[in-house]
C-alpha positions as CSV (number, residue, x, y, z in Angstrom):
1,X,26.3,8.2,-4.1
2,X,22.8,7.0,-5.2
3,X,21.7,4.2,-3.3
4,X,19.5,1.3,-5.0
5,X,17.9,-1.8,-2.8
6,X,17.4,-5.2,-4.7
7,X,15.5,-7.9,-3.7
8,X,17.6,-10.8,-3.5
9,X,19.1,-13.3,-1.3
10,X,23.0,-12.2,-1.4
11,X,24.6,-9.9,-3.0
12,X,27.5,-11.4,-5.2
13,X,29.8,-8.5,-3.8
14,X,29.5,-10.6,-0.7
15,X,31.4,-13.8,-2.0
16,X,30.1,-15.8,1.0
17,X,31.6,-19.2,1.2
18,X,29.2,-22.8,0.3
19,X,28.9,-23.1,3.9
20,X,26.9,-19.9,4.4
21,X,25.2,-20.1,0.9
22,X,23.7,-23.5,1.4
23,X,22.9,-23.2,5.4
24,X,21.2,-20.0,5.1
25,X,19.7,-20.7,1.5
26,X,21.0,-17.6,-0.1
27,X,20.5,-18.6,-4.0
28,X,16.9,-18.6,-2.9
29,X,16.2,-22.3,-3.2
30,X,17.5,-22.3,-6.8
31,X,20.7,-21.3,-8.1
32,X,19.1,-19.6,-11.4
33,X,17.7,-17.3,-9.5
34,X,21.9,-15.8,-9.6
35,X,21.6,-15.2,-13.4
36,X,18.6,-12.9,-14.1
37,X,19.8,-10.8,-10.3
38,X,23.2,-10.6,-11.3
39,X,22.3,-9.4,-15.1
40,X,20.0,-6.9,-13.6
41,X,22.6,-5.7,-11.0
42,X,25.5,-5.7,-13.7
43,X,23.0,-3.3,-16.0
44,X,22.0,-1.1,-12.7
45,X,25.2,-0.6,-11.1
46,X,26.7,3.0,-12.2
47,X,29.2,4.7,-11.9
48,X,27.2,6.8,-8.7
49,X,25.7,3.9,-8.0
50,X,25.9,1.7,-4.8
51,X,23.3,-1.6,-5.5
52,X,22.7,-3.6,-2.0
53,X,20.4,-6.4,-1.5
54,X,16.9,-6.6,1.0
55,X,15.0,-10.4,1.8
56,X,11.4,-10.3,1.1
57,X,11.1,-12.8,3.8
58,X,12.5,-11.3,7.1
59,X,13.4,-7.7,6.0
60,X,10.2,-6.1,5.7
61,X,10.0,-4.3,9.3
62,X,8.8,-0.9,9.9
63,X,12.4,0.4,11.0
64,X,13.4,-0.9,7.3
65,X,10.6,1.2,5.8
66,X,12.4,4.3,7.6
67,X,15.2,3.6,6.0
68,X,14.7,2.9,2.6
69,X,12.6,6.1,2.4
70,X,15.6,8.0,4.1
71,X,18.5,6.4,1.7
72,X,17.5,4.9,-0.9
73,X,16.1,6.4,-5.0
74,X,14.2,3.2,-5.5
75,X,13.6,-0.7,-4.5
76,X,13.9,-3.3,-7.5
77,X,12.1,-6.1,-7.7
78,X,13.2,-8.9,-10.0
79,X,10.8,-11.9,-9.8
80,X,10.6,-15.6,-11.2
81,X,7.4,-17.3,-11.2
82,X,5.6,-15.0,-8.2
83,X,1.9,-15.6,-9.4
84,X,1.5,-18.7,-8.1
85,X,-1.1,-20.2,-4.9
86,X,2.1,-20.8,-2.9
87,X,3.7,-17.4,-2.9
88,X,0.0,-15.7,-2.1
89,X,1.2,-14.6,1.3
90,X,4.6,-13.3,0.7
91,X,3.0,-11.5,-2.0
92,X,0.7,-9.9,0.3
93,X,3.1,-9.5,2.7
94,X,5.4,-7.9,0.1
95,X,2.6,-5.4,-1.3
96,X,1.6,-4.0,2.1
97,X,5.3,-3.2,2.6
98,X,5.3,-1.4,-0.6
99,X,2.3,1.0,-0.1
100,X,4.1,2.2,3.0
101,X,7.5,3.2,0.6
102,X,7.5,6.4,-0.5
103,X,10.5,5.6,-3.5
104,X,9.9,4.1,-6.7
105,X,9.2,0.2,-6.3
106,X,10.2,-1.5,-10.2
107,X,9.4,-5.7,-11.5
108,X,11.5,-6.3,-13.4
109,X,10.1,-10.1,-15.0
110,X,7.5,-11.1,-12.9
111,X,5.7,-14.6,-14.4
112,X,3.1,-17.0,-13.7
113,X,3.2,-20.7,-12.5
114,X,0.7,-22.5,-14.4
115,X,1.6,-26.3,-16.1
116,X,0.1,-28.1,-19.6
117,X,-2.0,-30.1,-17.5
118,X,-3.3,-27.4,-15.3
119,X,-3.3,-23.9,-17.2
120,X,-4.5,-20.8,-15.2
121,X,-8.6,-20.2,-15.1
122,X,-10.3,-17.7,-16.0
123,X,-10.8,-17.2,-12.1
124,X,-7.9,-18.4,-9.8
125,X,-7.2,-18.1,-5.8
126,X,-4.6,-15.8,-6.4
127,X,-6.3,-12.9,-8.8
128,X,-6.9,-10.7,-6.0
129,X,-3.7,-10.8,-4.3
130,X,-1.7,-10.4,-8.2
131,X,-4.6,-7.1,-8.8
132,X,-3.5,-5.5,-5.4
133,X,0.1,-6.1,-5.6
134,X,0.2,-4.7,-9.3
135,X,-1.4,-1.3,-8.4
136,X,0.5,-1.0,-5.9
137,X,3.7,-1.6,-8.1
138,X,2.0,1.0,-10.8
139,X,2.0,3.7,-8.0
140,X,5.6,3.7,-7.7
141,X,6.2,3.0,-11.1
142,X,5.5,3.5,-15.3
143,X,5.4,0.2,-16.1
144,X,5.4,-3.7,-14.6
145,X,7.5,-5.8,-17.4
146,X,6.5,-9.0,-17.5
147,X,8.3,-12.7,-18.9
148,X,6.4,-13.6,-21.6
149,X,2.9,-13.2,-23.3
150,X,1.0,-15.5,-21.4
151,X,1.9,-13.2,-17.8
152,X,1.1,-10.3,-19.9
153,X,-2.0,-12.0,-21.1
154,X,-3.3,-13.3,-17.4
155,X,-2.7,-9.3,-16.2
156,X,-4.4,-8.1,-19.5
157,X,-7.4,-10.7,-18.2
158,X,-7.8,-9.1,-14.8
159,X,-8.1,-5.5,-15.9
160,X,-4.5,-4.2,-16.9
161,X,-3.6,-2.1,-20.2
162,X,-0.8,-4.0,-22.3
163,X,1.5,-1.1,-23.4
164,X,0.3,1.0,-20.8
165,X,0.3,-1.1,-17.4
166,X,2.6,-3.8,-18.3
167,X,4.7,-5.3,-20.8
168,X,6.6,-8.1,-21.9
169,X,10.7,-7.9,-21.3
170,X,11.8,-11.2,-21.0
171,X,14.5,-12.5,-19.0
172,X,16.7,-9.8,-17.8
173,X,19.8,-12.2,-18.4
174,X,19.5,-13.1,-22.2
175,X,20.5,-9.1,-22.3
176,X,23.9,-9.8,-19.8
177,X,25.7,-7.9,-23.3
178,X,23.4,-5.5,-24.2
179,X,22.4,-6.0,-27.9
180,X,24.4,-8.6,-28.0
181,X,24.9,-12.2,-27.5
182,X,27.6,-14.2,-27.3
183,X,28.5,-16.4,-30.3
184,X,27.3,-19.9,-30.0
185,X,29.9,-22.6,-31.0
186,X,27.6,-25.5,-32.6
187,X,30.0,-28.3,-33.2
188,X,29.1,-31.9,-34.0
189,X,27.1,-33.7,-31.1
190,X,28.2,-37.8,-30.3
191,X,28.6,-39.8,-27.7
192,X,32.2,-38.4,-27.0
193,X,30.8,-34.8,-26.2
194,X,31.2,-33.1,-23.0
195,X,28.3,-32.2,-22.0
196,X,26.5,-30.8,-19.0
197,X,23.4,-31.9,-17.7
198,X,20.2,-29.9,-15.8
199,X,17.1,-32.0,-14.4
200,X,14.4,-31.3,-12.0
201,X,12.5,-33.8,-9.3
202,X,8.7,-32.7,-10.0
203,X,8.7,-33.2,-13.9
204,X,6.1,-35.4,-15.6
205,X,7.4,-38.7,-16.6
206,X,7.9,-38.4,-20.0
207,X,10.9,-35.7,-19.1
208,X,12.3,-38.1,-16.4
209,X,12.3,-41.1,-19.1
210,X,14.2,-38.5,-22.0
211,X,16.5,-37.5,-19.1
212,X,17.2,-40.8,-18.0
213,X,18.0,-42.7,-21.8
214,X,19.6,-40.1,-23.3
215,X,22.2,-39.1,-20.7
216,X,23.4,-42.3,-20.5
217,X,24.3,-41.4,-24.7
218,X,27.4,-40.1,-23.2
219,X,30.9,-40.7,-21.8
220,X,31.5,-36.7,-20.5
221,X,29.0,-35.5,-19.0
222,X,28.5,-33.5,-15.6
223,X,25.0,-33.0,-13.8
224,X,24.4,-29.4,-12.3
225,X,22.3,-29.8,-9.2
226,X,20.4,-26.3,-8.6
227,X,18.2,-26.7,-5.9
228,X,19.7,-25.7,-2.3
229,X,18.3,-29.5,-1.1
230,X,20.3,-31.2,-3.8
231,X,23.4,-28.8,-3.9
232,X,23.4,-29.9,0.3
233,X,22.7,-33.5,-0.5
234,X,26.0,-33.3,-3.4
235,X,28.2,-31.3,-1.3
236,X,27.9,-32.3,2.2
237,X,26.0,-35.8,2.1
238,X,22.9,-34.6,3.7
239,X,19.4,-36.2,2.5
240,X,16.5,-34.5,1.7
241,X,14.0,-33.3,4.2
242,X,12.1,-36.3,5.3
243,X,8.8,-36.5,3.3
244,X,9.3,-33.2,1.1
245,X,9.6,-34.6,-2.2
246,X,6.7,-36.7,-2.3
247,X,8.2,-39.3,-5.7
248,X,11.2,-39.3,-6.8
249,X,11.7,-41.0,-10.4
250,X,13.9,-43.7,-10.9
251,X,17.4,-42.9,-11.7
252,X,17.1,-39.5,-10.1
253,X,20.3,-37.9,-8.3
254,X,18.6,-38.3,-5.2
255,X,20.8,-39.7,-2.8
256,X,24.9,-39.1,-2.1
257,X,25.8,-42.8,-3.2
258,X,24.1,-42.3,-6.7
259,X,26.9,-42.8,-9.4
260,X,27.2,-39.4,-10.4
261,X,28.0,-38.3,-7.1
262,X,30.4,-41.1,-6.4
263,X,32.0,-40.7,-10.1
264,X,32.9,-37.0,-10.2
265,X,30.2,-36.2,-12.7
266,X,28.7,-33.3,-10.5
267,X,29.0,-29.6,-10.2
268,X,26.9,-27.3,-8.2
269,X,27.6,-23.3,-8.6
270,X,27.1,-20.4,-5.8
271,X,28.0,-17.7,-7.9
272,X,27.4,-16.7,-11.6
273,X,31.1,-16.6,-12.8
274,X,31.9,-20.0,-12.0
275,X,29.1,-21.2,-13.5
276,X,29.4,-19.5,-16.8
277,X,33.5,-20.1,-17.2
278,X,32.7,-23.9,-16.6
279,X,29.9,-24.0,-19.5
280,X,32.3,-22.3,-21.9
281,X,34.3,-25.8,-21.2
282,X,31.5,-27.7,-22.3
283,X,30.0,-28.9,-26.0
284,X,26.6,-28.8,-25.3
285,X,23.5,-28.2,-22.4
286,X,20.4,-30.0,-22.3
287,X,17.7,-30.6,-19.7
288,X,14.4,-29.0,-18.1
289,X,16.3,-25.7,-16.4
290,X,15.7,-22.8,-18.1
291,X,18.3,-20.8,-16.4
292,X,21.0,-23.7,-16.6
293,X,20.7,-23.3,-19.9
294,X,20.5,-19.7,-20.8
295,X,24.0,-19.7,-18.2
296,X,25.2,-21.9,-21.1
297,X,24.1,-19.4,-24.2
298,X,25.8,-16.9,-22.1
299,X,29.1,-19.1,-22.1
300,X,28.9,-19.6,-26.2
301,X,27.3,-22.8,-25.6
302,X,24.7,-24.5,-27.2
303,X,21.9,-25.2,-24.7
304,X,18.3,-27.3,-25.3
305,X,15.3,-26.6,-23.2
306,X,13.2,-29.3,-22.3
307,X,10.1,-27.4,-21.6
308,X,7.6,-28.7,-18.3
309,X,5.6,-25.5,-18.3
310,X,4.4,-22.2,-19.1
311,X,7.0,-20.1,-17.0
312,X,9.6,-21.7,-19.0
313,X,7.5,-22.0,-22.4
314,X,7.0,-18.1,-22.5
315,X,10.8,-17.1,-21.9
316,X,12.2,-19.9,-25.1
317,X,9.9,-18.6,-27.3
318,X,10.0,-14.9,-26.5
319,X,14.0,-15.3,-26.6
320,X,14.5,-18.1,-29.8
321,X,15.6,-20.4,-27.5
322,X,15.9,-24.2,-29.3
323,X,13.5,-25.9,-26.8
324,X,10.4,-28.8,-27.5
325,X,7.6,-28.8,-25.3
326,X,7.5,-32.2,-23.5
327,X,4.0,-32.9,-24.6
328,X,5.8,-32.5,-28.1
329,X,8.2,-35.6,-27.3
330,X,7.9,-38.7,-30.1
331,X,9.4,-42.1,-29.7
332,X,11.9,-41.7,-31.9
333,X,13.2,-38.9,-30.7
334,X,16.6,-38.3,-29.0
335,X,18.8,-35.4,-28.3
336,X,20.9,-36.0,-31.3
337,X,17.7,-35.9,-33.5
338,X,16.4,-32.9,-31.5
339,X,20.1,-30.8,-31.9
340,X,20.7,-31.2,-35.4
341,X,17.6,-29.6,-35.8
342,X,17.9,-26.8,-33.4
343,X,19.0,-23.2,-35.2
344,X,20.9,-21.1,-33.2
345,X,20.9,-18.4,-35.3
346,X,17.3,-17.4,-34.5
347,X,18.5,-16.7,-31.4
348,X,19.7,-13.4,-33.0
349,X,16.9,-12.7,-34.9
350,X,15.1,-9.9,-33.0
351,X,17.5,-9.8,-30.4
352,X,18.4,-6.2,-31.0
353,X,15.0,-4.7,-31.4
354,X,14.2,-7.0,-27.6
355,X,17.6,-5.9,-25.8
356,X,15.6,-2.5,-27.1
357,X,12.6,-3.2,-25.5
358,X,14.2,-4.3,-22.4
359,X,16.0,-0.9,-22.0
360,X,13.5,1.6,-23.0
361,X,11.5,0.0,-20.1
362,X,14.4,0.8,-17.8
363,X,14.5,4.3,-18.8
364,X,10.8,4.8,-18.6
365,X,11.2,3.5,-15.3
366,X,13.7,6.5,-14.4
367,X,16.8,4.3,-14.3
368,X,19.9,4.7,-15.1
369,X,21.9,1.5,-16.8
370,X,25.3,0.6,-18.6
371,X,24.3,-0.4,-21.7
372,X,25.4,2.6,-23.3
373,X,29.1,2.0,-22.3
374,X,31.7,0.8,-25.1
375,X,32.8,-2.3,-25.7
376,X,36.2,-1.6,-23.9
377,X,34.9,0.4,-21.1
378,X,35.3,-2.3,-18.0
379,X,31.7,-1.7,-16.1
380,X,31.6,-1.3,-12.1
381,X,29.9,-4.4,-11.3
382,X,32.5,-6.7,-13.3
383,X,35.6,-4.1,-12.1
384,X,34.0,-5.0,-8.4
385,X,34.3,-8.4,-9.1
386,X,37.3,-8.6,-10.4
387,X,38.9,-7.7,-6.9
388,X,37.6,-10.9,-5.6
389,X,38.5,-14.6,-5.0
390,X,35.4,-16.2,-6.0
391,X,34.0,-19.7,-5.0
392,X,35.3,-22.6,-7.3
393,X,33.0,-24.9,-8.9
394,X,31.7,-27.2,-5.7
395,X,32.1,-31.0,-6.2
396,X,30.7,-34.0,-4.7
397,X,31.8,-35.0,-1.8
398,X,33.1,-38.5,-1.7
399,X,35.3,-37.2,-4.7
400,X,37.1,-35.1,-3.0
401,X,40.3,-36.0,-0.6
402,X,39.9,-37.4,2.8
403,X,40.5,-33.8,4.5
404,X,38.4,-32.2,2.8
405,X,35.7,-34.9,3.3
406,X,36.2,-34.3,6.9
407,X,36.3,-31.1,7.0
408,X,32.7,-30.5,5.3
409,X,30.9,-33.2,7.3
410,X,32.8,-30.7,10.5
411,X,30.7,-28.0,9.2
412,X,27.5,-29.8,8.6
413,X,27.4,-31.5,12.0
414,X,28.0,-27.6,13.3
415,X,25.3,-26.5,11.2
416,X,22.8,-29.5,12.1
417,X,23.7,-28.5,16.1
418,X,22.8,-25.0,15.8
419,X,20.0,-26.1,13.9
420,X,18.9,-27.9,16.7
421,X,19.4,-25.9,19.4
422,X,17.3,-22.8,17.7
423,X,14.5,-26.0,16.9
424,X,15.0,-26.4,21.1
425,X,14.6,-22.6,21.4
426,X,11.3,-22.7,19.3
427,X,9.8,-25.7,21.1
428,X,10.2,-23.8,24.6
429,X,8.9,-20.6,22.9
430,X,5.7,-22.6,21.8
431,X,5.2,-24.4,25.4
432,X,5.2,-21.2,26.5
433,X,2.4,-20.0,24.4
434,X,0.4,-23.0,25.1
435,X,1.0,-22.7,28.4
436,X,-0.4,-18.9,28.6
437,X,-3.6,-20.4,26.5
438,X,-4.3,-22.7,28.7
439,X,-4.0,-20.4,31.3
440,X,-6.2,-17.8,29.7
441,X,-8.9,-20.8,29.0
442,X,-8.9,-21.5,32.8
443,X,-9.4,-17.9,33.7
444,X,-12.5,-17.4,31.4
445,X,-14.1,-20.5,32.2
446,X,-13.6,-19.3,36.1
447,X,-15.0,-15.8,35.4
448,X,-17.8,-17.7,33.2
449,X,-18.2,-19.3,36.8
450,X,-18.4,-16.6,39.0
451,X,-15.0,-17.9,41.0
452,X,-12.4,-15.6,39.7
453,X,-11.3,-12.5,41.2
């Protein structure tokens, strides 16, 4: 069987449990990053085809570069927003491990981090880094495929061929169905809709102040926490890291006593399915999470993207997505306003010569996919699936019985002790080292001195 390593944090074959997800982090800090892995995986996964999952972050050993060159046909790469200053040394770290693979090494949707306020330059910190990682990619493969035009225009700027080096694909999970998407069920939008709710801590202010008067608009509606710190701080209780979010706007979901939490209007997902079958519940999506909203196109849903950014302005606008740049936002407006004017339909048009796109860069990258299945055919990822009892949607937990409350603060209280005794393990460790500093100090000052032996 032909063998094919992912990056990702978890495979969804693995069906681990909330308490492993969210004390190992293994959504990868954010729960969309499940979507656009899971779509990829879903197109990937053959017949012949056995897809397992590597960590960026503590798998690239030299005993792993043995093996990958010994079992595997090729290492996929799906990235978010991986040009950035803050991912500059796992992305050096990641391109060294690369030029010693000898199979084919495919992105699939790398994209930049850049914001309105502070778009890239036409020199940034990170162009060297993004230059060496990208030839190192084009080595091992045809073609890098990018997010959207303003990642394919940064590469174009520091020396790549549009066409020919890289080119724009999208999000790999607007093409979940092939050529086809799901049909969105627009119905009429008040205050009695049930709704589902996305929202992110470091947003300018304007965002936090549409967030904050137009949920309130409604009776149903349920917040999806997607960050691992806010799915911990729903689930089990537990605040934030002490002095990691530096402000945190008013009316945020920040703490486990905040009246979403403590009303049942909260649901956090560690797997795709789950996440998907609740939207297809739902009326409508809004907020500033590209990926908790797409989820919700995937369900039939009609989503709204509140755009913060240019990683999320490139993918609505390459896919149709109804979004508004927050920049955009008038006093008058209001997501009522804003939905009755959103056409769904253009998320059709071009969706068929895209999904194209998308899959005749697959194939020039040597791989093998699904899409040519029939409609009826059940494909192995969904079949694989379907033998398993997956996680339930997670709720908060003082809405939840007693037992169950007890239970979870059981686990986190284990968690926080093992926690603790590998900090205690660390601290000795570094004691050590200062120890055998000091030590070598001491020695060259002697020998400086003439008094050692």
């Amino acid at each position: 069987m032909k063998k094919i390593l992912i990056r990702a944090h978890m495979s969804p074959f693995d069906n681990w449990d909330a308490q492993s997800v969210l004390r190992d982090d293994k959504i990868g800090t954010n729960a969309g990053n499940m979507i656009f892995i899971n779509s990829i995986m879903r197109a990937l996964m053959t017949e012949d085809v056995q897809i397992d999952v590597f960590n960026t972050r503590r798998d690239l050993t030299d005993e792993n570069v043995r093996r990958i060159n010994a079992e595997y046909s090729c290492v996929i790469f799906p990235f978010a927003n991986a040009f950035r200053p803050s991912f500059q040394w796992e992305l050096q770290t990641i391109t060294k491990f690369i030029k010693k693979l000898k199979v084919p090494c495919i992105v699939i949707g790398v994209g930049i981090s850049a914001t309105f306020a502070n778009p890239l330059k036409e020199k940034n910190s990170f162009d060297e880094t993004v230059k060496e990682f990208v030839k190192a990619i084009l080595d091992k493969s045809a073609v890098v495929g990018t997010r959207g035009e303003e990642t394919s225009a940064y590469l174009t700027r520091l020396g790549f061929r549009e066409g020919k080096h890289h080119r724009v694909i999208g999000c790999p999970s607007m093409f979940w169905n092939g050529d086809k998407l799901p049909e969105i069920r627009k119905k009429e939008l008040n205050g009695k809709s049930s709704v589902s709710v996305n929202w992110k801590i470091d947003l300018p202010e304007p965002i936090h102040a549409f967030m904050r008067s137009n949920v309130k608009q409604f009776e149903d509606f349920t917040y999806v926490p997607q960050i691992t710190d806010e799915i911990r701080l729903m689930y089990y209780g537990t605040p934030f890291p002490e002095g990691k979010y530096k402000k945190i706007t008013e009316g945020y979901p920040a703490q486990s006593c905040h009246p979403w939490y403590m009303q049942d209007k909260a649901r956090a997902f560690v797997n795709v399915q789950s996440w998907v079958g609740y939207l297809r519940e739902k009326d409508f999506s809004f907020g500033s999470r590209i990926h908790g909203n797409i989820a919700a196109l995937l369900a039939g849903t009609p989503a709204y993207v509140i755009v913060s950014d240019y990683r999320i302005s490139e993918l609505v606008r390459y896919h149709n997505i109804p979004h508004i740049n927050y920049q955009d936002l008038k006093e008058e407006d209001n997501i009522f306003t804003l939905y009755d004017k959103a056409d769904y339909t253009r998320l059709y048009d071009g969706h068929r010569e895209r999904f194209e796109n998308y899959r005749g860069f697959l194939e020039e990258n040597g791989l093998a996919h699904t899409f040519d299945m029939g409609a009826d055919e059940t494909r192995p990822y969904d079949r694989k699936l379907q033998e398993l009892s997956l996680q339930p949607a997670l709720q908060p937990l003082f809405s939840v019985p007693a037992q169950e409350q007890a239970r979870r603060l059981s686990e986190a209280w284990q968690d926080r002790e093992m926690l603790r005794k590998q900090y205690e393990e660390v601290k000795s460790l570094e004691m050590l080292l200062k120890l055998r500093r000091v030590d070598t100090y001491v020695n060259w000052i002697l020998k400086k001195l003439g008094r050692n032996k």
